[in-house]
C-alpha positions in Angstrom: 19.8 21.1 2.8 16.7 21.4 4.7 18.1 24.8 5.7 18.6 25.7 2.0 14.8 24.9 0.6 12.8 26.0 3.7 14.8 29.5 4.4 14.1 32.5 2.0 17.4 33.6 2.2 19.0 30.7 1.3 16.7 29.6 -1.3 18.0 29.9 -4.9 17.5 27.6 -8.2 19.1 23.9 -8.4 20.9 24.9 -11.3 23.0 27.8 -9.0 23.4 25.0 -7.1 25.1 22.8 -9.0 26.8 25.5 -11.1 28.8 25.5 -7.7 30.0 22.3 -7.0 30.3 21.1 -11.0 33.5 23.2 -11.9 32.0 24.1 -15.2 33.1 21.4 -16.8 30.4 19.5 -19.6 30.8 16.2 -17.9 29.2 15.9 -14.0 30.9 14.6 -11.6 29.9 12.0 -9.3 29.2 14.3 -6.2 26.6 16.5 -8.6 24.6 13.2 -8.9 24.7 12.3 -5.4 23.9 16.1 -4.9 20.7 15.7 -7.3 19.5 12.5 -5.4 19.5 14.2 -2.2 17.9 17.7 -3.1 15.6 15.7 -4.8 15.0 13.4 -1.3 14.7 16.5 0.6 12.2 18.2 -1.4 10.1 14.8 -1.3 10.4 14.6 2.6 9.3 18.5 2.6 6.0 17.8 0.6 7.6 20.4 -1.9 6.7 18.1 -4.8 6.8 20.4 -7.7 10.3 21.0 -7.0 11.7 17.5 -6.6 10.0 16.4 -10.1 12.0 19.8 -11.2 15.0 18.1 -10.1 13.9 14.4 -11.6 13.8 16.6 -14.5 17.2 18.5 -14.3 18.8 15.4 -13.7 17.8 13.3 -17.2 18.0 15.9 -19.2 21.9 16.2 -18.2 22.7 12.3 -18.4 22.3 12.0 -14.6 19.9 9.6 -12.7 18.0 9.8 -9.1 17.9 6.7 -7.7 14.9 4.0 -7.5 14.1 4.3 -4.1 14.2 8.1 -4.0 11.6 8.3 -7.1 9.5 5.5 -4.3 9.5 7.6 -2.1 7.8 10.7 -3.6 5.1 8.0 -5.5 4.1 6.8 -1.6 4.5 10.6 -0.3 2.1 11.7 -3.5 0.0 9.0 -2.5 -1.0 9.6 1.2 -1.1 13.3 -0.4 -3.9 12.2 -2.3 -2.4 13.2 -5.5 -2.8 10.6 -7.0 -2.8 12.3 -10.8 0.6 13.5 -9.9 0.9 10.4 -8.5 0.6 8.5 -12.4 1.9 11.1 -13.9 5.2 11.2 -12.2 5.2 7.3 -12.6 4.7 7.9 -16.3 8.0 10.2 -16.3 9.6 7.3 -14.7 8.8 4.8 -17.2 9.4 7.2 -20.1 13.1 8.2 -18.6 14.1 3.7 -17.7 13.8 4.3 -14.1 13.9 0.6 -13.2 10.3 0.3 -12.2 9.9 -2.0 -9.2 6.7 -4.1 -7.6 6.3 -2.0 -4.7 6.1 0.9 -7.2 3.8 -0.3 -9.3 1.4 -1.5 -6.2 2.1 1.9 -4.5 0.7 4.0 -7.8 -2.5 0.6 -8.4 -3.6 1.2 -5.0 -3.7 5.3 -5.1 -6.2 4.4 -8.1 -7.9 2.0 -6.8 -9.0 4.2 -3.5 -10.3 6.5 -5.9 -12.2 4.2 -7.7 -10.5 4.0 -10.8 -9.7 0.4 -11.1 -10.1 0.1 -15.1 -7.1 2.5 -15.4 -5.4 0.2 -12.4 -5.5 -2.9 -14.0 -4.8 -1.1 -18.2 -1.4 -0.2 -15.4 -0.9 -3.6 -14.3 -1.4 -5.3 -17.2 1.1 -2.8 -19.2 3.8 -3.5 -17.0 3.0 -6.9 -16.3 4.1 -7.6 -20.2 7.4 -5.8 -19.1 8.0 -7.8 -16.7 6.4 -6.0 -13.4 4.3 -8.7 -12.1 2.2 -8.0 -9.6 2.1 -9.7 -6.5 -0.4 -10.5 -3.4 0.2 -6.5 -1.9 -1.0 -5.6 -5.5 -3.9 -7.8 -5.3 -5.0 -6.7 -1.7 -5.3 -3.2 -2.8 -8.1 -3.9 -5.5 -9.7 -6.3 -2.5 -9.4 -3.7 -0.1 -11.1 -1.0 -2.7 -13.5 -3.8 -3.8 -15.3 -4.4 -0.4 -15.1 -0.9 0.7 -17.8 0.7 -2.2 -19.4 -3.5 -1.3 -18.2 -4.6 -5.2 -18.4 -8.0 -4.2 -18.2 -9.2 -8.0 -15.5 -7.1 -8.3 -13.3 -8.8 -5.3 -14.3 -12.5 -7.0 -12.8 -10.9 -10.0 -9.4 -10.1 -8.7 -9.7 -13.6 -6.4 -10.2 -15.4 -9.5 -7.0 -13.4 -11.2 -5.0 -13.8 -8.2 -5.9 -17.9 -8.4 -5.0 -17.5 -12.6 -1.9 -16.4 -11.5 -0.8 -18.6 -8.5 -0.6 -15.6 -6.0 -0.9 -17.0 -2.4 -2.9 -15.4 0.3 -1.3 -13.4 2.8 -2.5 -12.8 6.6 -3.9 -9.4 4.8 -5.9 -11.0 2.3 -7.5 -13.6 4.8 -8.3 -10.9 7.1 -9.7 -8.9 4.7 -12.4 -12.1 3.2 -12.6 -12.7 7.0 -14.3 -9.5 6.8 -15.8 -9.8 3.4 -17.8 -13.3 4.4 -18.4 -12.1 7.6 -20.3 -8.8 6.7 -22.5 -11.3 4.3 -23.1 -13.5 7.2 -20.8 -16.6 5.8 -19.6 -17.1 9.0 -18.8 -21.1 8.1 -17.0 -19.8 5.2 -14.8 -17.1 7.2 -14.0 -19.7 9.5 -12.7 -22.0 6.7 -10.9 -19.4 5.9 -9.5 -18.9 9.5 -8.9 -22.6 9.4 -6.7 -22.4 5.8 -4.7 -19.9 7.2 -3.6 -22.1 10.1 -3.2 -25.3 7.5 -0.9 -23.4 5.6 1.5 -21.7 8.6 0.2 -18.5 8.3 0.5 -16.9 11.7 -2.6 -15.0 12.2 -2.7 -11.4 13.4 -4.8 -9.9 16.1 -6.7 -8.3 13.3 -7.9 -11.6 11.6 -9.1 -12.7 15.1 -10.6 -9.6 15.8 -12.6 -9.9 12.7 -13.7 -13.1 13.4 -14.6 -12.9 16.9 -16.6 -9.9 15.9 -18.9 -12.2 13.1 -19.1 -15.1 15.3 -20.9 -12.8 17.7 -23.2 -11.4 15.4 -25.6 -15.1 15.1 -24.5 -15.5 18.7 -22.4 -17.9 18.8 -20.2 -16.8 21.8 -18.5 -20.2 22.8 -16.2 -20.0 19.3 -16.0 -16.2 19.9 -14.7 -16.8 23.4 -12.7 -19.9 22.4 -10.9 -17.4 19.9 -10.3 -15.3 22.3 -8.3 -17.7 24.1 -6.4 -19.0 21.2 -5.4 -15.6 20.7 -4.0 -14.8 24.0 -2.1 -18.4 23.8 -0.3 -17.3 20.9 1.2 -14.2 22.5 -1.1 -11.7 21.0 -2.7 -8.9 22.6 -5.9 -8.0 22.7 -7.1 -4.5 21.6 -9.7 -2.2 21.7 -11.9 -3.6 19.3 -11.5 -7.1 20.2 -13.0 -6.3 23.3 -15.6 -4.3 21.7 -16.5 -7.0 19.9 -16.7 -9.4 23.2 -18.9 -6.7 24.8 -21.2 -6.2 21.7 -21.8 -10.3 22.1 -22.6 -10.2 25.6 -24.6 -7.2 25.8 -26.9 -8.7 22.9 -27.5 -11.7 25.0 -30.6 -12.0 27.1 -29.3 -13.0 30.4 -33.4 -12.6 32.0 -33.4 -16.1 30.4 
């Protein structure tokens, strides 16, 4: 199949396609749908969107289906594309034709809007579905965060924090890292350690990013004995340090005034 879309001579319409495997009849058989699913897979994994919404297309209007994680996969494809217009719209088709909308969906085509800014028409989106029964859920939530800090909306990330508490989503290791970050760029370094310390009180493993983050803001005011001591915590757990942790460790030291 990958032969078929990317070679001239092969090329030729999905409907000569399925004209030869349908025998003619009015009802499709099985195989055509399968066929559908797959064409429409490949053109998705060949960035030759226009053509797989042809075949999303081709499919409904003749009673057949392409399945949920297929339509996924062009929303995240559209989405590192940075179409993220043809991102909605396409996710608009799939509403309007019952594709059973999933979360990861519905946070795949949020986040695409929120990185561009557009977070009225992300949460209008997640409140919409949300009365259909699409609730977001903590991934959702860290993609507004994420946007949030990035253009420094810091109302905006108590907003969604204060949403996220309305609607009893828990924190993952993502969204501690991320306030890790937050607090420590305001220098609340007492409050990103509480953080730190709520993570650990309720078994969340933290990553080497979290500690990265933190070791980076204790050594901002200077305090190198907790950004050393997390350093060791770290490696006792089995993590590895990476570039950036050390960066931050060298920052530290360098700032110090060892004359003294």
């Amino acid at each position: 199949m990958n032969g078929i879309v990317n070679d001239e001579n092969l090329h030729c319409p999905l409907t000569s396609m399925v004209a030869l495997i349908d025998g003619g009849g009015e009802k499709k058989p099985k195989f055509v749908k399968k066929f559908c699913d797959m064409m429409f897979v490949v053109y998705v994994n060949n960035e030759m969107f226009e053509e797989a919404i042809g075949v999303f297309e081709y499919a409904y209007e003749n009673g057949l289906e392409i399945e949920e994680r297929s339509c996924f996969a062009l929303l995240v494809a559209l989405k590192k594309s940075h179409k993220v217009e043809l991102c909605l719209a396409f996710f608009d088709r799939m509403v309007k034709k019952g594709v059973e909308i999933t979360v990861h969906s519905l946070t795949t085509v949020i986040n695409g809007l929120c990185k561009k800014g557009e977070f009225q028409r992300a949460k209008a989106l997640m409140d919409e579905l949300g009365i259909r029964g699409v609730k977001a859920n903590v991934f959702t939530y860290n993609g507004f965060i994420d946007a949030y800090i990035e253009r420094k909306d810091f109302e905006g990330v108590k907003e969604i924090l204060s949403l996220m508490e309305r609607e009893n989503v828990n924190y993952n290791a993502v969204t501690y890292t991320l306030l890790v970050e937050w607090y420590g760029s305001c220098g609340k370094i007492e409050k990103a350690g509480q953080l730190f310390d709520e993570m650990l009180e309720r078994g969340i493993e933290p990553d080497i990013y979290v500690y990265t983050a933190l070791i980076k803001w204790s050594c901002r005011p200077g305090n190198l004995k907790r950004a050393f001591s997390l350093f060791d915590a770290l490696t006792m757990t089995g993590l590895k340090p990476n570039t950036h942790t050390y960066g931050a460790l060298i920052t530290g030291v360098g700032s110090r005034d060892f004359a003294k």
